[in-house]
Structure formats: C-alpha cells, structure tokens
TORFI-494274 format. One record per residue: residue number from 1; x negated, y, z negated of N, C-alpha, C in turn. Coordinates in steps of 0.2 Angstrom, whole numbers, plus 5000, padded with zeros to 4 digits. Each point is the difference from the previous one (the first is absolute). Layout:
# residues N
+-----+------+------+------+------+------+------+------+------+------+
|   i |  n.x |  n.y |  n.z | ca.x | ca.y | ca.z |  c.x |  c.y |  c.z |
+-----+------+------+------+------+------+------+------+------+------+
| NUM |    X |    Y |    Z |    X |    Y |    Z |    X |    Y |    Z |
...
+-----+------+------+------+------+------+------+------+------+------+
# end
This chain:
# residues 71
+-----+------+------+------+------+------+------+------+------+------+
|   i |  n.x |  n.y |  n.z | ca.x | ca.y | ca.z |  c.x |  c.y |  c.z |
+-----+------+------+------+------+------+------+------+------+------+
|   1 | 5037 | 5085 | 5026 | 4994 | 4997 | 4997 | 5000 | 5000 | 4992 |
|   2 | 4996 | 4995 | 4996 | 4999 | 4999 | 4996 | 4996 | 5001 | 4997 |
|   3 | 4997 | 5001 | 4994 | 4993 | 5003 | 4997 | 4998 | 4992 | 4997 |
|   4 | 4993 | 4998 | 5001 | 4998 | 4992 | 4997 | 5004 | 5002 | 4994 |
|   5 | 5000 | 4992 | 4996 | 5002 | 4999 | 4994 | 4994 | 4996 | 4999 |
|   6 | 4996 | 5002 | 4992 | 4994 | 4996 | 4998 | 5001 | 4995 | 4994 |
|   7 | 5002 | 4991 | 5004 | 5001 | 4996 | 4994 | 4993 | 4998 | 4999 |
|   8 | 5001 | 4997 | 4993 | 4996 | 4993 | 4998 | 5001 | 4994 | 5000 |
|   9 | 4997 | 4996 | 5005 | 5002 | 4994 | 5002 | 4995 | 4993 | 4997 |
|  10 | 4998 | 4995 | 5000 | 4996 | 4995 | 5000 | 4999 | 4996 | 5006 |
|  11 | 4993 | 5000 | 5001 | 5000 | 4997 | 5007 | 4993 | 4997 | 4999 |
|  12 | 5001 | 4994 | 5001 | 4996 | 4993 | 4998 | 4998 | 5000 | 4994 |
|  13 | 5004 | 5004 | 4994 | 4998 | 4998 | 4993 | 4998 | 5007 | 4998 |
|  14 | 4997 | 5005 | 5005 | 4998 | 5005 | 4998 | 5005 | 5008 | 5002 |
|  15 | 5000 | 5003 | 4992 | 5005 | 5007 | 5001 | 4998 | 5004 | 5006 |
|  16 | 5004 | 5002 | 5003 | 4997 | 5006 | 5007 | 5005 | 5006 | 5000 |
|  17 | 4998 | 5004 | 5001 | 5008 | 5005 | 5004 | 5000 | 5002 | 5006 |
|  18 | 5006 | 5000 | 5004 | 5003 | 4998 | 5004 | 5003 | 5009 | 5005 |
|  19 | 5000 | 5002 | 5001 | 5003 | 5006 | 5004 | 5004 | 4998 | 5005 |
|  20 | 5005 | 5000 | 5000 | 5006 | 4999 | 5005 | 5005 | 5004 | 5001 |
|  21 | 5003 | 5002 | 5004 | 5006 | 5005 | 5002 | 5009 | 4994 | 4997 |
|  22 | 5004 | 5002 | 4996 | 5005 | 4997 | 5000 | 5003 | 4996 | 5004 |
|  23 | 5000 | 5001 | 5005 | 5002 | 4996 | 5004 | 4998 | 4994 | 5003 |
|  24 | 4994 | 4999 | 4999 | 4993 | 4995 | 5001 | 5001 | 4995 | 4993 |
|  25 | 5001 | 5004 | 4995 | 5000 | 4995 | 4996 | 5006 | 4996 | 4996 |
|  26 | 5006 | 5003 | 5002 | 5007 | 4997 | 5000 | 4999 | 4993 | 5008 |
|  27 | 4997 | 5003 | 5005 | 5001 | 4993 | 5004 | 4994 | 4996 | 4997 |
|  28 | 4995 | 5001 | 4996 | 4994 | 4994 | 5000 | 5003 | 4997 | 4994 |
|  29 | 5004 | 5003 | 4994 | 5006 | 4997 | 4996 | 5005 | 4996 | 5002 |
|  30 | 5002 | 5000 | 5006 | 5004 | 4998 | 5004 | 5000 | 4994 | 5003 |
|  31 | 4993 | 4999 | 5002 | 4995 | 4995 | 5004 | 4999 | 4994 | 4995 |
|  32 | 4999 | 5004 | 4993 | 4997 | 4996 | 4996 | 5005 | 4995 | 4996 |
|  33 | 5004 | 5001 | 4999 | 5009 | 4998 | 5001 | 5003 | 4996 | 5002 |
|  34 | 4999 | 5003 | 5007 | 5002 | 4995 | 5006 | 4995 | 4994 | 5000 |
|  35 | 4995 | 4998 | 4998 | 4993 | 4998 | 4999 | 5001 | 4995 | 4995 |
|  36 | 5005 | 5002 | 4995 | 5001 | 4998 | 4991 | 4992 | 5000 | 4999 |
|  37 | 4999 | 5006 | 5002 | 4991 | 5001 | 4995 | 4998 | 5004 | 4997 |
|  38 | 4997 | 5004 | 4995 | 5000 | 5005 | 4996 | 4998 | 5004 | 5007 |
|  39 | 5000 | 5010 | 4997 | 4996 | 5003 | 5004 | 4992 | 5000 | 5002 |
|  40 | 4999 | 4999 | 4990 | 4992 | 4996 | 4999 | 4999 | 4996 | 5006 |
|  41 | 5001 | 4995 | 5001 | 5001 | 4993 | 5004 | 4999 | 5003 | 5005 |
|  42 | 5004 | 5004 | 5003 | 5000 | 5001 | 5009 | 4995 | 5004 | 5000 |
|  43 | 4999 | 5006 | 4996 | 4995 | 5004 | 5003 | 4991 | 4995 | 4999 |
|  44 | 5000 | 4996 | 4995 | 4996 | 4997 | 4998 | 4999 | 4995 | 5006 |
|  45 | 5005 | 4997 | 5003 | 5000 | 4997 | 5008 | 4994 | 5004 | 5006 |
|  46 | 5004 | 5005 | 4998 | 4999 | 5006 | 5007 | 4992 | 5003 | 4998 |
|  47 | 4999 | 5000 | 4993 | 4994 | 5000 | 5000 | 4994 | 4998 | 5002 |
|  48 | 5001 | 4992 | 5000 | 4996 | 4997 | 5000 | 4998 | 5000 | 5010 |
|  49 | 5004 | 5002 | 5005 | 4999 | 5001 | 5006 | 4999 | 5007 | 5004 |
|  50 | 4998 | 5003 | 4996 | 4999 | 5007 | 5001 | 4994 | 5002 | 5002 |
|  51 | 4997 | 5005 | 5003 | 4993 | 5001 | 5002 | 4998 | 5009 | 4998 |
|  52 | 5007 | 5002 | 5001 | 5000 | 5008 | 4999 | 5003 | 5001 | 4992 |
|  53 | 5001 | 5006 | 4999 | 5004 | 5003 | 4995 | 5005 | 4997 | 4999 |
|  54 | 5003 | 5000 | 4992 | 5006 | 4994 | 5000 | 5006 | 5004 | 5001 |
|  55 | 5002 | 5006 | 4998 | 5005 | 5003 | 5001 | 5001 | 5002 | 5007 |
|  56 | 4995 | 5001 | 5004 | 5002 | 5000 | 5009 | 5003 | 4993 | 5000 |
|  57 | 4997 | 4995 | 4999 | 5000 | 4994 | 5002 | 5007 | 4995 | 4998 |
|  58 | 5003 | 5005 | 4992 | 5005 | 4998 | 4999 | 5004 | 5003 | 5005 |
|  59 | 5003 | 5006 | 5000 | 5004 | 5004 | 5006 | 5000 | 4996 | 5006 |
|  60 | 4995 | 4996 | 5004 | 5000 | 4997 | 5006 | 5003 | 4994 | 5000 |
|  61 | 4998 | 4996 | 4993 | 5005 | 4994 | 5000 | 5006 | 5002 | 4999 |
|  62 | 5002 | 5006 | 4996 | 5007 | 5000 | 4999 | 5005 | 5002 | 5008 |
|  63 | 4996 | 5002 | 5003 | 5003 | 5003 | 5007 | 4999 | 4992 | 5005 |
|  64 | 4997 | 4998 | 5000 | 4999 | 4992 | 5004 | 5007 | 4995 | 4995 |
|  65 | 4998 | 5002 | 4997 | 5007 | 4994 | 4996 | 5006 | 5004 | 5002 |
|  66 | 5002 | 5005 | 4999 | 5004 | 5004 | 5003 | 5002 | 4999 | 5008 |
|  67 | 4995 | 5000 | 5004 | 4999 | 4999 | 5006 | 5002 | 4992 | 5002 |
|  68 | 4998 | 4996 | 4995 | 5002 | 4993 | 5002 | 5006 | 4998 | 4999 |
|  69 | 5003 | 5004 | 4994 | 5008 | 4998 | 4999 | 5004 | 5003 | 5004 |
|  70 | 4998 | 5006 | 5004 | 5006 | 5003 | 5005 | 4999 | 4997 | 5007 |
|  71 | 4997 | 4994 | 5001 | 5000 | 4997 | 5006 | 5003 | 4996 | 5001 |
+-----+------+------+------+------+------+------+------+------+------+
# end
C-alpha cells in the first residue's frame, strides 16, 4: 500500500487538491492519454458525473476502466 499523494489539479476552471495513492494516479494519467485529453480534462469529465467525494469517485472509475479493458 501506498500512502495518498496530494496534487493540485483544475477542475472546471477551479484549483482543488486531490488526494490519491500513486498508483491511482499513474492510471488516471494513463486514461487520460489514452483519451489524448489532459488529466485536467478527464478528471473534469468524471467530475461533472459524480454524486459523492471526488477522490472515492475517482478510484472507482479508474478500477471500472480497468475492469473494461481486461474483458
């Protein structure tokens, strides 16, 4: 296990910070990439469909996109 990592991101125009465990945030980099979208971009996506905490919320997409690809 990893210990969160706390960035600074931009999401929908507005600075926020981010608490994530390394490994969560190498694949939402990864996603976003694969995407050709910035990180800004994707998370600002994922933002916008979320109902709970953004950092649970990210973790769960990255595990579902995860989940999609190894099908």
């Amino acid at each position: 296990m990893t210990a969160p990592v706390k960035r600074s991101i931009v999401v929908a125009g507005h600075q926020t910070s981010i608490s994530l465990e390394k490994p969560f945030w190498e694949a939402l980099a990864g996603l976003a990439k694969s995407r050709d979208m910035s990180l800004n971009k994707l998370v600002t996506e994922i933002d916008r469909h979320r109902e709970g905490n953004l950092s649970s919320t990210l973790r769960v997409y990255v595990l579902k996109s995860l989940q999609e690809q190894n099908k």
